[in-house]
N, C-alpha and C positions, 0 to 999 in steps of 0.2 A: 181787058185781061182779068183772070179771076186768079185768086189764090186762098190755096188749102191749106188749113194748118192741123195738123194734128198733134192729142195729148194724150196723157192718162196712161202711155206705158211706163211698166216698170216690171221688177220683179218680183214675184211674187212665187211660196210654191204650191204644188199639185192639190188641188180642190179647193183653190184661192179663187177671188175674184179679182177684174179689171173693168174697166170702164174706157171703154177710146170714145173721146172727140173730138169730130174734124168741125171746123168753122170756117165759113168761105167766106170770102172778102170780096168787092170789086162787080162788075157788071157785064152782063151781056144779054142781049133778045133770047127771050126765051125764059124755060126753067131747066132744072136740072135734074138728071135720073142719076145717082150714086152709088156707092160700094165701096168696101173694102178688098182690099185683097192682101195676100202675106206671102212673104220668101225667106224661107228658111233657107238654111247657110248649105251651099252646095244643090241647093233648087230652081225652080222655076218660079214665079208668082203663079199663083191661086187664085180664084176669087171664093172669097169666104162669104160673102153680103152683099146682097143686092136691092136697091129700092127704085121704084118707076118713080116719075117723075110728080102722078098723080098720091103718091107713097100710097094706096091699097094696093101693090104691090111687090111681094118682098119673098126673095129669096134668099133662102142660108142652104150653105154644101151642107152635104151628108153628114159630114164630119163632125161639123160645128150646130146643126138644127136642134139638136136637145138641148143644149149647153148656153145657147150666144140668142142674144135678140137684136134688131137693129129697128131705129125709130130715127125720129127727125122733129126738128122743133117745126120746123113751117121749112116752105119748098126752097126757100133762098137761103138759108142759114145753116144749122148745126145737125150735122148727123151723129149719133152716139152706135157704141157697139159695144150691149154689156155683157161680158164674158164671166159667164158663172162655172163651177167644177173644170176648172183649166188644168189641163195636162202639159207633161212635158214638150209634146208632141205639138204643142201650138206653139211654141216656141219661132218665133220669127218676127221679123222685121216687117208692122202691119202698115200698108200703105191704103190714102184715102184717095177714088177715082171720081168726077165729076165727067157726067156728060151733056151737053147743052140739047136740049129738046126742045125747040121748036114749036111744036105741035100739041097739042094735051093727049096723052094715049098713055095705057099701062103696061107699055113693056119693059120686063128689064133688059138689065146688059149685062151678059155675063163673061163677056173677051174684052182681056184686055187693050185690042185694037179698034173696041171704042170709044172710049174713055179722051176725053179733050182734055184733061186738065190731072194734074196730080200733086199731090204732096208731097213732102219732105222724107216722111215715114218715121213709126213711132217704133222704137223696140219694145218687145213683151217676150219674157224669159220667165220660163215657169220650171223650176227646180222640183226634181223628186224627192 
């Protein structure tokens, strides 16, 4: 079993920064491909961040690619996601997704329906 934890949200306002990191704990065959993703209130989840599993791989939505970077310390540990000139509009409850890869390839995930594992979720509220 693996488990996610994520930190680093809070409040902050409009053209602040944040920092999220998730830390994964626990074991399984394999490594893992990761992401964020976030659900604002009255939404769906998103995925905001995406890394393959080899991390030269990394996707950020539209939304977020100027603003947000996502890195990772090494393939079993800590993925960060640091959120520079934050809008109100990010505003959401940001969730961390692990996927168990198997295989060494660089692809991301960017559906929620593949995602094995998930966190707690962190909130990050950005006041105008």
């Amino acid at each position: 079993q693996v488990q996610l934890v994520e930190s680093g949200g809070g409040l902050v306002q409009a053209g602040g920064s944040l920092r999220l990191s998730c830390a994964t704990s626990g074991r399984t065959r394999g490594s893992y491909a990761m992401a964020w993703f976030r659900q604002a209130p009255g939404k769906g989840r998103e995925i905001v961040a995406a890394i393959s599993r080899t991390d030269d791989n990394i996707y950020l939505s539209d939304s977020v690619k100027d603003r947000f970077t996502l890195s990772r310390v090494n393939v079993q540990s800590t993925l960060f996601l640091q959120m520079n000139r934050l809008k109100p509009e990010d505003t959401a409850v940001y969730y961390c997704a692990a996927k168990v890869v198997a295989y060494v390839n660089r692809m991301k995930y960017l559906s929620e329906s593949e995602y094995d594992y998930w966190g707690q979720g962190t909130q990050v509220t950005v006041s105008s």
